[in-house]
DRENFI-500074 format. One record per residue (C-alpha): x, y, z. Coordinates in steps of 0.5 Angstrom, whole numbers, padded with zeros to 4 digits, always signed. Each point is the difference from the previous one (the first is absolute). Layout:
XYZ ...
END
This chain:
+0000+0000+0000 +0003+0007-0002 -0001+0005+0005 -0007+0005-0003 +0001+0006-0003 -0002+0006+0005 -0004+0005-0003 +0000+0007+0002 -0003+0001+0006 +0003-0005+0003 +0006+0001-0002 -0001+0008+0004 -0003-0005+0006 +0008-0004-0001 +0003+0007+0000 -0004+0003+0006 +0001-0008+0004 +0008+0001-0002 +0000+0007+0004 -0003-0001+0006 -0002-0009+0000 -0005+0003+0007 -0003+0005-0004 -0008+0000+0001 -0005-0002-0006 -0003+0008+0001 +0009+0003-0001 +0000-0005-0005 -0005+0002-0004 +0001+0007+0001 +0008-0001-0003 -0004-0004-0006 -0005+0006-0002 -0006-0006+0001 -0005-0002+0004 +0000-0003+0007 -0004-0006-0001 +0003-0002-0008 +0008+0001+0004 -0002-0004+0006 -0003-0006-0005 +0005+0000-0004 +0005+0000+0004 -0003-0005+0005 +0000-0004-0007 +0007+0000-0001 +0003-0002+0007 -0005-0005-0001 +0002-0003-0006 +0007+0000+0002 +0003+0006-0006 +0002+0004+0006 +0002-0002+0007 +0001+0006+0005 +0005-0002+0005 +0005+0002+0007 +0006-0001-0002 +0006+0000+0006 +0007+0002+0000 +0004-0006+0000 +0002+0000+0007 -0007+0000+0003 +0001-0006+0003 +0007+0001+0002 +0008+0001-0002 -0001-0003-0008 +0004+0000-0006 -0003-0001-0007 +0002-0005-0006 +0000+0001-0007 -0002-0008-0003 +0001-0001-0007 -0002-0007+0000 +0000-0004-0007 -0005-0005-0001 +0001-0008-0003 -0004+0000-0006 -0008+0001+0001 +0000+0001+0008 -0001+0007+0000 -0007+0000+0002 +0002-0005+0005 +0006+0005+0003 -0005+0005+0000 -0006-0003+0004 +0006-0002+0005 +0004+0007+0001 -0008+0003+0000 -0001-0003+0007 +0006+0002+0004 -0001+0006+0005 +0008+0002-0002 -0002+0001-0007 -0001+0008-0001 +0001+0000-0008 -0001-0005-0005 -0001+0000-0007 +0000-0006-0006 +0005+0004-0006 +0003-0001-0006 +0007+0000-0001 +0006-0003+0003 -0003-0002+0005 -0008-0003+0001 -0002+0003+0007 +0003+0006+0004 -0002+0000+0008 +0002+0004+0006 -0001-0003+0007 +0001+0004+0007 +0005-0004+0004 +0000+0001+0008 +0008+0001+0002 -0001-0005+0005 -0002-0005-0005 +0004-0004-0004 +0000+0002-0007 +0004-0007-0002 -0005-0003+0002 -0006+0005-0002 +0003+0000-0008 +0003-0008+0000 -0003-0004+0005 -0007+0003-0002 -0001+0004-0007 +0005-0004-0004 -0003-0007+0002 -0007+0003-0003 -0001-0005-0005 +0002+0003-0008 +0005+0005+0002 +0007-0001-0004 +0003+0005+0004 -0001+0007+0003 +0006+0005+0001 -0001+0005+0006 +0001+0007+0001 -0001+0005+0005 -0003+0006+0000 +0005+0006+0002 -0004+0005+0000 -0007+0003-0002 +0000+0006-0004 -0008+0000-0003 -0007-0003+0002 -0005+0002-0004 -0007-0001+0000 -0003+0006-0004 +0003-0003-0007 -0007+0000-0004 +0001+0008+0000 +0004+0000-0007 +0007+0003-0002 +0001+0006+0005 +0007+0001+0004 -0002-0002+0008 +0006+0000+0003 -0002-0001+0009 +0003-0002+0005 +0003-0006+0001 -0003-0006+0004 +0000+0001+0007 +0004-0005+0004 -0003-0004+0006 +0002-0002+0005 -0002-0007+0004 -0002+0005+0006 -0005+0004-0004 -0005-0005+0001 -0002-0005+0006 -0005-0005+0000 -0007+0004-0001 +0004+0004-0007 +0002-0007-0002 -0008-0003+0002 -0003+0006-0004 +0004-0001-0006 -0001-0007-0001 -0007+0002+0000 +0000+0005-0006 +0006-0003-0004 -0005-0003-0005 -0006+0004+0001 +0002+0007+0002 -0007+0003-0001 -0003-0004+0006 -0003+0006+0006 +0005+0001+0006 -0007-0001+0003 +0000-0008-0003 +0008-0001+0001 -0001+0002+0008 -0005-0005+0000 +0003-0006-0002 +0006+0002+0004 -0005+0002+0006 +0003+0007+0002 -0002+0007-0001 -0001+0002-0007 +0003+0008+0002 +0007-0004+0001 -0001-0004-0007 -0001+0006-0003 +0006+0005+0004 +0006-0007-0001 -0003-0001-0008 +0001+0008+0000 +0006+0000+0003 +0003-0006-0004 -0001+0004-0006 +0002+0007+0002 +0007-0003+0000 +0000-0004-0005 +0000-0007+0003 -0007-0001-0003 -0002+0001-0007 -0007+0000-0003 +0001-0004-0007 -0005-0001-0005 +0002-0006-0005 -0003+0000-0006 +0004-0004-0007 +0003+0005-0004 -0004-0003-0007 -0007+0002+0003 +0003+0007+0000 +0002+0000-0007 +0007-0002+0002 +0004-0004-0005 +0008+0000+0003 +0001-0002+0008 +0008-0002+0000 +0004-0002+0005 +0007+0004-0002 +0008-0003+0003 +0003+0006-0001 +0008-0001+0000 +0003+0008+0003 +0007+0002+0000 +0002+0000+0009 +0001+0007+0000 -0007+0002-0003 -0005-0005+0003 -0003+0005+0005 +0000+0006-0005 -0002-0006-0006 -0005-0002+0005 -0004+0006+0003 -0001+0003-0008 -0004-0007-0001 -0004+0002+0005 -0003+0007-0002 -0003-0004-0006 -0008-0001+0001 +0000-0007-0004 +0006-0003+0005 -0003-0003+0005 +0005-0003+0004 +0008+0001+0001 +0004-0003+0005 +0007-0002-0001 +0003-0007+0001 +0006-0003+0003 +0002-0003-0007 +0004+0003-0005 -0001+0007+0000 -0008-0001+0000 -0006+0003-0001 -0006-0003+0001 -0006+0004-0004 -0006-0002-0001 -0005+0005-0006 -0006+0000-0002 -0001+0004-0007 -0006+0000-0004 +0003-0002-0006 +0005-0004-0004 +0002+0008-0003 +0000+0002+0007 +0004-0005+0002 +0005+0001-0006 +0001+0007+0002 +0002-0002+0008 +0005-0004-0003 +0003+0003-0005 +0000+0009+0002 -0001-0001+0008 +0004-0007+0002 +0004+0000-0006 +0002+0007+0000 +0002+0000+0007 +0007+0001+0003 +0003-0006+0004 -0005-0005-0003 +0004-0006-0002 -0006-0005-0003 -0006-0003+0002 -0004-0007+0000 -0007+0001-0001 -0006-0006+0002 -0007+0002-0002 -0006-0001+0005 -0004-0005-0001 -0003-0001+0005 +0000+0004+0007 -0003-0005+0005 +0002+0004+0007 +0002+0006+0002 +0002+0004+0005 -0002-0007+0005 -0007-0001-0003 -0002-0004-0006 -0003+0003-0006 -0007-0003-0001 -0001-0001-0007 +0007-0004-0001 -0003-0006+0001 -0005+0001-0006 +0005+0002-0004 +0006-0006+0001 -0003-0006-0004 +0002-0006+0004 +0001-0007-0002 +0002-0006+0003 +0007-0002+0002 +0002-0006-0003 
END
């Protein structure tokens, strides 16, 4: 099943969920220039068919001291399907994609330092059955997360992600969180009732958590349904002295959703989202390409994003066709 084509009214109910995921039906419809009740059933429509998912997303240091991994997993012949249901399980996995090119999925999970990465990456995901091999990478550093990529080609440069630490949350934060991180839409009034404690305290910590930046309010949609041809993940090799400058004029470009440096070879892991195939073509050839200290890249097309930002997509499982093994 391939992800519908929205239309525009619900492309400007995406656009207004991408700015504030917790905005009210009434807000949305003001930002949409349409009525309450055609806004509040249409948006409805979508997070019940599973085309867009709102969802908390935390820092990697929510439930304490982490760091993250970059997996770059190659697959024995016609087991992807497999690998992906397997990795989609697992809590530690907050990225996850099926990608064309020298590998077939591309994952990052959130290692605890107190655990065992050799027994996380050899004893666990490597013993999963259809993966060939699977190279690890540890991230460095994060210079860009964004969540607004549908608004179109405009620069947006920001501030850097915030960096957590284990202390920014305790028990309560980490129960609150676990009850928005898939449906991020649900009341503080829901939320303090499943937790049993006061709603004015989900609403101050959830508040709280934002403000900093430990919590972030993401809405999941497939970039085709909005009309979005090129989602590319890009291995970017830069010269070591121009890494940090290479990195942080990447990050000023809207289309860019994600930059981080990696512990490998002098590079940048960068994740695009373009409308077009031309669009994609001129990134590469007038902005990465024209770059000082860029050195070369590898490129791997998504085709399939199947978690983010620790939460699964709904739509991925419609979309992989899955056959038995032999």
């Amino acid at each position: 099943m391939n992800a519908p084509a929205l239309d525009e009214l619900s492309r400007r109910i995406v656009a207004a969920l991408q700015d504030d995921g917790r905005a009210s039906w009434t807000d949305i419809a003001a930002a949409c220039g349409s009525s309450l009740s055609a806004v509040s059933r249409r948006g409805q429509q979508l997070l019940r068919d599973g085309i867009v998912r709102v969802a908390a997303v935390p820092d990697t240091q929510h439930a304490g001291p982490a760091d993250l991994f970059v997996l770059r997993i190659t697959c024995s012949p016609g087991r992807q399907a497999r690998v992906c249901a397997q990795l989609a399980g697992r809590a530690d996995v907050r990225f996850l994609a099926l990608v064309s090119g020298a590998y077939d999925i591309v994952a990052e999970i959130n290692v605890p330092r107190a655990d065992s990465l050799a027994a996380r990456v050899v004893e666990e995901i490597q013993t999963i059955d259809g993966i060939a091999r699977c190279e690890t990478d540890l991230r460095l550093h994060t210079y860009k997360v964004a969540h607004d990529w549908y608004r179109g080609g405009e620069i947006a440069a920001g501030p850097e992600p915030h960096e957590c630490a284990p202390e920014h949350f305790d028990a309560t934060d980490r129960a609150i969180i676990a009850e928005l991180r898939g449906h991020a839409r649900d009341s503080f009034r829901t939320v303090a009732a499943r937790l049993s404690i006061n709603e004015s305290t989900v609403r101050r910590r959830f508040e709280a958590m934002r403000d900093r930046g430990c919590l972030t309010v993401t809405t999941l949609v497939p970039s085709a349904a909005l009309g979005f041809e090129s989602e590319v993940l890009l291995d970017v090799t830069v010269a070591p002295s121009r890494l940090d400058e290479v990195a942080r004029e990447l990050a000023t470009h809207r289309g860019v959703r994600y930059v981080a440096a990696m512990l490998s070879a002098n590079c940048l892991m960068c994740e695009l989202i373009l409308p077009t195939e031309r669009d994609l073509f001129r990134f590469t050839t007038d902005t990465l390409g024209a770059l000082s200290g860029v050195e070369g890249w590898r490129a791997s097309m998504e085709l399939l994003t199947i978690r983010r930002g620790f939460v699964e997509t709904p739509w991925w499982r419609g979309q992989l066709p899955s056959r038995p093994a032999p």
